[in-house]
Backbone as JSON, one array per atom type, in Angstrom:
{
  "sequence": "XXXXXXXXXXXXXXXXXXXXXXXXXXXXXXXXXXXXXXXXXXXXXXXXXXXXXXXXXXXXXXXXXXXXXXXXXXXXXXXXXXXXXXXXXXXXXXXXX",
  "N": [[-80.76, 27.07, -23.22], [-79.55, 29.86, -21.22], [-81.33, 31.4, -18.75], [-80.88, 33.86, -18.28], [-79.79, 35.15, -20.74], [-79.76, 37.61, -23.25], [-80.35, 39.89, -21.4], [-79.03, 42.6, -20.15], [-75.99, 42.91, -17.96], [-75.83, 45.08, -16.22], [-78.72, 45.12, -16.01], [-79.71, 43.09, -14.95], [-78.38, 44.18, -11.78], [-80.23, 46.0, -11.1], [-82.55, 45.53, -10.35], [-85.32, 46.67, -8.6], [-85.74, 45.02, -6.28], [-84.05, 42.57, -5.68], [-81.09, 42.63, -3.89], [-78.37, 45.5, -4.28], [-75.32, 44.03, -6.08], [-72.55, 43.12, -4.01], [-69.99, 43.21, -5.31], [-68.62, 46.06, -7.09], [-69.29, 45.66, -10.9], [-67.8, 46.64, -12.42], [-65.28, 47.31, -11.02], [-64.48, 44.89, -10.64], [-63.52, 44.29, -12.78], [-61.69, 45.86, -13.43], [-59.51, 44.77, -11.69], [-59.05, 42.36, -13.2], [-57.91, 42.87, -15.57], [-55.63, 44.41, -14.17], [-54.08, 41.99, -12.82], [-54.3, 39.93, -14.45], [-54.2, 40.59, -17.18], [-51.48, 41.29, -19.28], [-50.65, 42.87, -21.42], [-49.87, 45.99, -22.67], [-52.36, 47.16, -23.58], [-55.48, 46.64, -24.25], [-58.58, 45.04, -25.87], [-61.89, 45.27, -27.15], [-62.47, 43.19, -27.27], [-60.82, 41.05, -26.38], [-61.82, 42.09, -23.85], [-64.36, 40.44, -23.54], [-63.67, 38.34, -24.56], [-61.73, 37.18, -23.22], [-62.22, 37.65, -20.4], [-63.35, 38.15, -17.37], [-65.77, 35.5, -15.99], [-68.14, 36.69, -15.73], [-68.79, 38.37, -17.84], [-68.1, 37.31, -20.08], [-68.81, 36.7, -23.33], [-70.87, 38.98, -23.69], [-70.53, 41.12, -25.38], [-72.22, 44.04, -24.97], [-71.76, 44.59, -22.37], [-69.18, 44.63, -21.65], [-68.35, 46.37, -23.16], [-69.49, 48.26, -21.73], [-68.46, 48.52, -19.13], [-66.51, 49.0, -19.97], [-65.84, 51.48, -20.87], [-66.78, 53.01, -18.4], [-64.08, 52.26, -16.97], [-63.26, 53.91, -18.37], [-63.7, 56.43, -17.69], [-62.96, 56.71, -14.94], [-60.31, 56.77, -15.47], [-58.61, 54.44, -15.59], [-58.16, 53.26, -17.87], [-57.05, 53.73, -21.43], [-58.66, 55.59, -23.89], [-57.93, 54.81, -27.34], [-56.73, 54.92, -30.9], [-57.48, 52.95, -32.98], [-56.03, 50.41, -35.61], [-58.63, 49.79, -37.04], [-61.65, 50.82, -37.93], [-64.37, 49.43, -36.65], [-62.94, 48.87, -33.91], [-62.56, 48.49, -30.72], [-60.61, 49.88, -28.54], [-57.65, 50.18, -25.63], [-55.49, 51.95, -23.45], [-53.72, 50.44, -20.8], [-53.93, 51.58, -17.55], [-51.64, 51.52, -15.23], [-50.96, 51.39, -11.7], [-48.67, 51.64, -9.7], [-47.96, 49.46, -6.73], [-48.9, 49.34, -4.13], [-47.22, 50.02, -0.37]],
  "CA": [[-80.54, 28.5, -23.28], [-79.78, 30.36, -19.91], [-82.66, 32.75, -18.49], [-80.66, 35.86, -18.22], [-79.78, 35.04, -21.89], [-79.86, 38.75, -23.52], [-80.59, 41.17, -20.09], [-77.91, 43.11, -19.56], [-75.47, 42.77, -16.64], [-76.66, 46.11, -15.57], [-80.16, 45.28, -15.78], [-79.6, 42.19, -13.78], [-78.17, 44.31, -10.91], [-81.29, 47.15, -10.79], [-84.05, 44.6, -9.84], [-85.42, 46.61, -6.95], [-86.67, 43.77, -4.89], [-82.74, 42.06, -5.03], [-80.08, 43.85, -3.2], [-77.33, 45.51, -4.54], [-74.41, 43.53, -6.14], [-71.53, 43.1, -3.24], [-68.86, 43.56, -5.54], [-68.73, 46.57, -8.65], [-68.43, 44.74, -11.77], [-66.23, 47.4, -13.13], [-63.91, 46.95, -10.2], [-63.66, 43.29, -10.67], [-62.71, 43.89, -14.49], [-60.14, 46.56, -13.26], [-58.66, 43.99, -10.71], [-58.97, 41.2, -13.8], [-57.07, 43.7, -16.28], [-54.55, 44.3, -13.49], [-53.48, 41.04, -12.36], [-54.74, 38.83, -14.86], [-53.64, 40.86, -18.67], [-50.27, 41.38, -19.27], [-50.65, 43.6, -22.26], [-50.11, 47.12, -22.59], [-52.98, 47.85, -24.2], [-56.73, 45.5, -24.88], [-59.48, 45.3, -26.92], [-63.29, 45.06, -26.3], [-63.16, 41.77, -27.86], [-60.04, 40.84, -25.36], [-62.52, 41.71, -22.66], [-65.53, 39.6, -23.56], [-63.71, 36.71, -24.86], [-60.96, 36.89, -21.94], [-61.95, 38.69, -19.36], [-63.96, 37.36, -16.2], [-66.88, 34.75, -16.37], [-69.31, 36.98, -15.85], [-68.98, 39.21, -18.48], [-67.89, 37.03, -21.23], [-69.65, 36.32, -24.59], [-71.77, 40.12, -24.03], [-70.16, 42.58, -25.7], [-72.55, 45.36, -24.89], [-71.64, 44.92, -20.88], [-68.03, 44.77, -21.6], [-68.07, 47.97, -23.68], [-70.02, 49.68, -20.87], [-67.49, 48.57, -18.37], [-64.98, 49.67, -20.06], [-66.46, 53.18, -20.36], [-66.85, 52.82, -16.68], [-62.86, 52.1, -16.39], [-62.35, 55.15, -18.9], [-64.05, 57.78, -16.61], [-62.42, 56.86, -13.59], [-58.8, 57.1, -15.48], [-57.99, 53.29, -15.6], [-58.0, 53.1, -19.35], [-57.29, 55.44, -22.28], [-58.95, 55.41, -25.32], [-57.16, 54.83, -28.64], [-57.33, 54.88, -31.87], [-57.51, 51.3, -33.54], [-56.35, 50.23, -36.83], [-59.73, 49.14, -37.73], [-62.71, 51.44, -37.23], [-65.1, 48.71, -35.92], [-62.42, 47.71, -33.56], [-62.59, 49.29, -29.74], [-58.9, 49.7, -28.27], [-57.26, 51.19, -24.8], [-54.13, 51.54, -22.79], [-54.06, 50.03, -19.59], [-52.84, 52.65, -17.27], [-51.11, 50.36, -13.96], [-50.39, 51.89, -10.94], [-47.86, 51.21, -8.6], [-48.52, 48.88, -5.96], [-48.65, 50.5, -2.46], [-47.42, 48.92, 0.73]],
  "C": [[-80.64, 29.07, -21.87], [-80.92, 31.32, -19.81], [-82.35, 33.64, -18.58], [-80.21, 36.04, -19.83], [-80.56, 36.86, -22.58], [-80.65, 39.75, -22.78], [-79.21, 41.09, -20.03], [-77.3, 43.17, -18.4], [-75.84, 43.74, -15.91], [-77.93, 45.74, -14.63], [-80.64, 44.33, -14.67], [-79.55, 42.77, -12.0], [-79.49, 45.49, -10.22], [-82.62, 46.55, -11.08], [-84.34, 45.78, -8.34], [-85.84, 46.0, -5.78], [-85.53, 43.24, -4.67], [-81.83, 43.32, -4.47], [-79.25, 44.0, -3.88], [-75.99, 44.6, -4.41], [-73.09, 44.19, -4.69], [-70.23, 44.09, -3.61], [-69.52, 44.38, -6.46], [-67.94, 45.62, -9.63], [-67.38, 45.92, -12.57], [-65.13, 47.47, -12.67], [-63.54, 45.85, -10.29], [-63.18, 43.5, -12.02], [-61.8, 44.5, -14.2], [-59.13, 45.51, -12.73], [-58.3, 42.55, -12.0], [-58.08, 41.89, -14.66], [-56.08, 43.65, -15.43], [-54.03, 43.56, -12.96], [-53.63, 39.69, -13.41], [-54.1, 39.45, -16.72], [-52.31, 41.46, -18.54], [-49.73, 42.21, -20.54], [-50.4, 45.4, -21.74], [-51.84, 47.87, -23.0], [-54.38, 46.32, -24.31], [-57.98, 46.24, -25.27], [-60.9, 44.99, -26.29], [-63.34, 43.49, -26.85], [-62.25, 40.87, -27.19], [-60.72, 40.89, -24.23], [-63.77, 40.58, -22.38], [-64.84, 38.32, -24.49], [-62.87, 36.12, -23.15], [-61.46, 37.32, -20.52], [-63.01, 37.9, -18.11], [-65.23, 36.67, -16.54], [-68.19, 35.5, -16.63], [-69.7, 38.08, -16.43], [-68.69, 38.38, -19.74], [-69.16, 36.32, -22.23], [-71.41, 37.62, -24.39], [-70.99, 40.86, -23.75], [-70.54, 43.81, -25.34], [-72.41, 45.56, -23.37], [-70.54, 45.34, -20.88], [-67.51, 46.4, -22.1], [-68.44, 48.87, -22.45], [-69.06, 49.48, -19.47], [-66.51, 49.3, -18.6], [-65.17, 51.14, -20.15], [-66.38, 53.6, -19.23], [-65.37, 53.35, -16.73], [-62.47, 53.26, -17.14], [-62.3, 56.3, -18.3], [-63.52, 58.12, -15.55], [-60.98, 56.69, -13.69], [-58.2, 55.33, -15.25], [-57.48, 53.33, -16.83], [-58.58, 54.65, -20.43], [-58.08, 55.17, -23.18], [-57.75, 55.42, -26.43], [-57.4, 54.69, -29.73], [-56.97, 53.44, -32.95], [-57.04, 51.35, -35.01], [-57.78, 49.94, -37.79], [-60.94, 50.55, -36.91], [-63.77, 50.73, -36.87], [-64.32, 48.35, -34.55], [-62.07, 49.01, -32.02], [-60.71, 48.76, -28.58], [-58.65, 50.7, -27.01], [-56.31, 50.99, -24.19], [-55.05, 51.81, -21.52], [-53.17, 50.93, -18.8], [-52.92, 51.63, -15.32], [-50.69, 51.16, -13.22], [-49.55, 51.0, -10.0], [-48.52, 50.41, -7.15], [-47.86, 49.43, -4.07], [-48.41, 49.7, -1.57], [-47.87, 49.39, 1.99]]
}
């Protein structure tokens, strides 16, 4: 069983004795959504099965990422066939040169 085994990815990063993570993990899921899913649209269960190593198989990080990516206009909310079932469009911007 790993040690960080149910601590949240959060909680991991607000040790105050380690230093702040390098990268934001909500920017690496944006950059994994945008180069890596090819969908219009994914699911919270698309992010934590697919989505980068170090978020997969915990749902409750992935949801709060994706909250993250909703605030700052990456992703929309939608409304799911299923009411257990968390759903958003991927909104892609143009790539700048």
């Amino acid at each position: 069983m790993p040690a960080n085994e149910g601590v949240s990815i959060f909680a991991r990063y607000l040790d105050p004795e380690k230093e702040p993570p390098a990268v934001d993990p909500a920017n690496e899921l944006l950059e994994w959504i945008t180069y890596k899913w090819n969908g219009p649209t994914i699911s919270g269960r698309d992010i934590y099965r697919h989505g980068p190593n170090f978020i997969r198989e915990d749902p409750k990080s992935a949801f709060s990422l994706a909250k993250v990516l909703v605030q700052r206009g990456s992703l929309i909310p939608l409304v799911p066939h299923r009411r257990d079932r968390q759903l958003w469009h991927v909104i892609r911007e143009p790539v700048r040169k």
